[in-house]
C-alpha positions as CSV (number, residue, x, y, z in Angstrom):
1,X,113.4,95.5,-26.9
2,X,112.7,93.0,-24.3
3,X,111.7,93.7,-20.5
4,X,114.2,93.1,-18.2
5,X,111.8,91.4,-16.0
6,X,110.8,88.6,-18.5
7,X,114.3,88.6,-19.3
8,X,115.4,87.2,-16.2
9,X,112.9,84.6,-16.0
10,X,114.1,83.3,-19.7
11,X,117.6,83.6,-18.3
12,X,116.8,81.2,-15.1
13,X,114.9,78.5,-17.4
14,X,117.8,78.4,-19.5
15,X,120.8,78.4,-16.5
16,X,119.4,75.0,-15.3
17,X,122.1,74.4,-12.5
18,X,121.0,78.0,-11.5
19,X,124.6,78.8,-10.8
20,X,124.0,82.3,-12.8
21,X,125.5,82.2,-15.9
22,X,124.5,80.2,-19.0
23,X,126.8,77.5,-20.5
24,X,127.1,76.6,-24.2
25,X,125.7,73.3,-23.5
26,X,122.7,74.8,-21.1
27,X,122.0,77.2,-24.5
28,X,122.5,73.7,-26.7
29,X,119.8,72.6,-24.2
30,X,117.3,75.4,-24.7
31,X,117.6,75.7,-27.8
32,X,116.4,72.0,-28.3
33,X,113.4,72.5,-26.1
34,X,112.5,75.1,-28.1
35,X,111.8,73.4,-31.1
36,X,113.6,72.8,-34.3
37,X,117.0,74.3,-32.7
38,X,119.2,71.6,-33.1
39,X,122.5,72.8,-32.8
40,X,125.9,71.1,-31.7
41,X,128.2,72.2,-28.9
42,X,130.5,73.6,-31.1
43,X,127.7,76.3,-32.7
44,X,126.5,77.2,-29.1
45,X,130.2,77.9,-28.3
46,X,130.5,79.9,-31.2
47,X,127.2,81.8,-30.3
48,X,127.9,81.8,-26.4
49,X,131.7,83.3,-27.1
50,X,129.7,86.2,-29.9
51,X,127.9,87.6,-26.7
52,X,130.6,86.8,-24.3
53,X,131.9,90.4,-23.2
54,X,134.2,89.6,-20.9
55,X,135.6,85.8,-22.2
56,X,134.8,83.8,-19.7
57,X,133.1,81.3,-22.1
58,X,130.3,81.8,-20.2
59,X,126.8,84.5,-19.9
60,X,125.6,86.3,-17.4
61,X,122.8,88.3,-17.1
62,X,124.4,91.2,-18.0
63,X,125.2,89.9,-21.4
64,X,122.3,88.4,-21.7
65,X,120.2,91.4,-21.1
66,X,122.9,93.7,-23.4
67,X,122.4,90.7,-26.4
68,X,118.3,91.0,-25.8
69,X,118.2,94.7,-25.3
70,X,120.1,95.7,-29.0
């Protein structure tokens, strides 16, 4: 389980425009920083819309938290 403190601090590095939710293409973004994540839009939709509780196309920290915390 992660801490909800270290949580948050991912969450802001990954919502760059810090407008508080996290886009498919800021995850695309992240994801490509990280590494060998190379991923298209379409597969961060899909994974954005999985964790998307409320369908906004869109995370907040809520569902962030609820995604890290299973």
């Amino acid at each position: 389980m992660a801490d909800i403190e270290e949580a948050r601090k991912q969450f802001e590095r990954i919502d760059t425009d810090g407008d508080g939710v996290i886009t498919a293409a800021e995850f695309k973004t992240a994801l490509a920083q990280g590494g060998d994540w190379n991923v298209t839009e379409t597969v961060a939709e899909a994974v954005i819309k999985t964790r998307d509780l409320n369908g906004d196309k869109v995370l907040s920290f809520d569902e962030f938290w609820a995604y890290l915390s299973q």
